[in-house]
C-alpha positions in Angstrom: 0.0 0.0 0.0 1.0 3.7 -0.6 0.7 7.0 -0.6 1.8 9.4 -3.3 0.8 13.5 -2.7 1.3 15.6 -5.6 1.3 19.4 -4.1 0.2 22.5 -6.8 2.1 25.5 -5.8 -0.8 27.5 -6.8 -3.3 25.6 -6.1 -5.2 25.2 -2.5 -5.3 21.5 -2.8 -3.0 18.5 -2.6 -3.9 15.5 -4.9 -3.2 12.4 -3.1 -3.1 8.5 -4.9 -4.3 6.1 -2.6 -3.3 2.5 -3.3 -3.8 -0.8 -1.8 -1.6 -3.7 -3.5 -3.2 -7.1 -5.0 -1.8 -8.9 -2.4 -3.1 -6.7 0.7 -6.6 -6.6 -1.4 -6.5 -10.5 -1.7 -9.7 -11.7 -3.3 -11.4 -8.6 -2.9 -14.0 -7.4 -5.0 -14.0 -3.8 -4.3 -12.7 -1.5 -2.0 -13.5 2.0 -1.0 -11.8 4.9 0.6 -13.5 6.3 3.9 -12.2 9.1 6.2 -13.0 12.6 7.2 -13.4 13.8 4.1 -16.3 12.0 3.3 -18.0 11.7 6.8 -16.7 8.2 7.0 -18.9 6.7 3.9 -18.3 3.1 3.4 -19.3 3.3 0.0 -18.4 7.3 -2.0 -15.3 6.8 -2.8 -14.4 3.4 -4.6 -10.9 2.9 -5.6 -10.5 1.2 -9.3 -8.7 -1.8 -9.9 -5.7 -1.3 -12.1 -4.0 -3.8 -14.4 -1.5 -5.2 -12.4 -4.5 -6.3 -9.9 -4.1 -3.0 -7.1 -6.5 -0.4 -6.2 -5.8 3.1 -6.9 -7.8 6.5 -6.0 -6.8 10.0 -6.4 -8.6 12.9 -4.7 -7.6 16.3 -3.8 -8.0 17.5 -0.2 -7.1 21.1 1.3 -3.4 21.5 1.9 -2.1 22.0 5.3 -4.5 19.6 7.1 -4.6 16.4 8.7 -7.0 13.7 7.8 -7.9 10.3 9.6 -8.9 7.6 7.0 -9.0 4.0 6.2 -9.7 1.4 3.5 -12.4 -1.0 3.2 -12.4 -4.1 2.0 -15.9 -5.6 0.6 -17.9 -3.6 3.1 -16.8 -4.9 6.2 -12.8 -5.3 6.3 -11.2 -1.8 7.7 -7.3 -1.5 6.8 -4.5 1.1 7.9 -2.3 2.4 5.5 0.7 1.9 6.9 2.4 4.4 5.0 0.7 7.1 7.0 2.5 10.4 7.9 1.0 9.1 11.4 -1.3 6.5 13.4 -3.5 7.7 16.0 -6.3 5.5 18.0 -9.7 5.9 17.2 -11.7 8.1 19.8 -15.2 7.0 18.3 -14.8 3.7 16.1 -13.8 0.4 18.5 -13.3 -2.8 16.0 -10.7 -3.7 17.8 -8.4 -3.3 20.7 -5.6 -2.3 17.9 -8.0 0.6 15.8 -6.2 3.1 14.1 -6.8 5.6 11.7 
């Protein structure tokens, strides 16, 4: 998995690629994007699966701001990127004893 930002000097936004590698995917059949920046929806951002079998996403969120977010897997399987500039625990979301974002 990975995380590429692409910063416009003129531009308020930073365009970041999101991807989650065929083998962390597995036998997934879709997964989705969900963090802050889209009030944690499960399901408005899908990431599109690329030739050599990842998923990839790019969106553009506001420069100089931090944003919690995590992949899903198939609707139900929450994943870190473990690439993140950092990992915080979740004050709201409990899965699991080990639940960051």
């Amino acid at each position: 998995m990975s995380l590429n930002k692409q910063f416009q000097e003129k531009e308020p936004v930073c365009k970041v690629i999101f991807i989650m590698s065929k083998d962390t995917a597995g036998s997934a059949e879709r997964v989705n994007l969900a963090g802050e920046f889209n009030n944690w929806d499960t399901k408005s951002i899908p990431m599109k699966k690329i030739r050599n079998g990842d998923f990839a996403v790019s969106i553009d969120l506001e420069k100089g701001r931090e944003y919690h977010f995590k992949y899903v897997i198939d609707g139900h399987t929450w994943i870190n990127e473990p690439n993140a500039d950092k990992h915080v625990p979740s004050a709201f979301l409990k899965l699991s004893n080990d639940f960051w974002f």
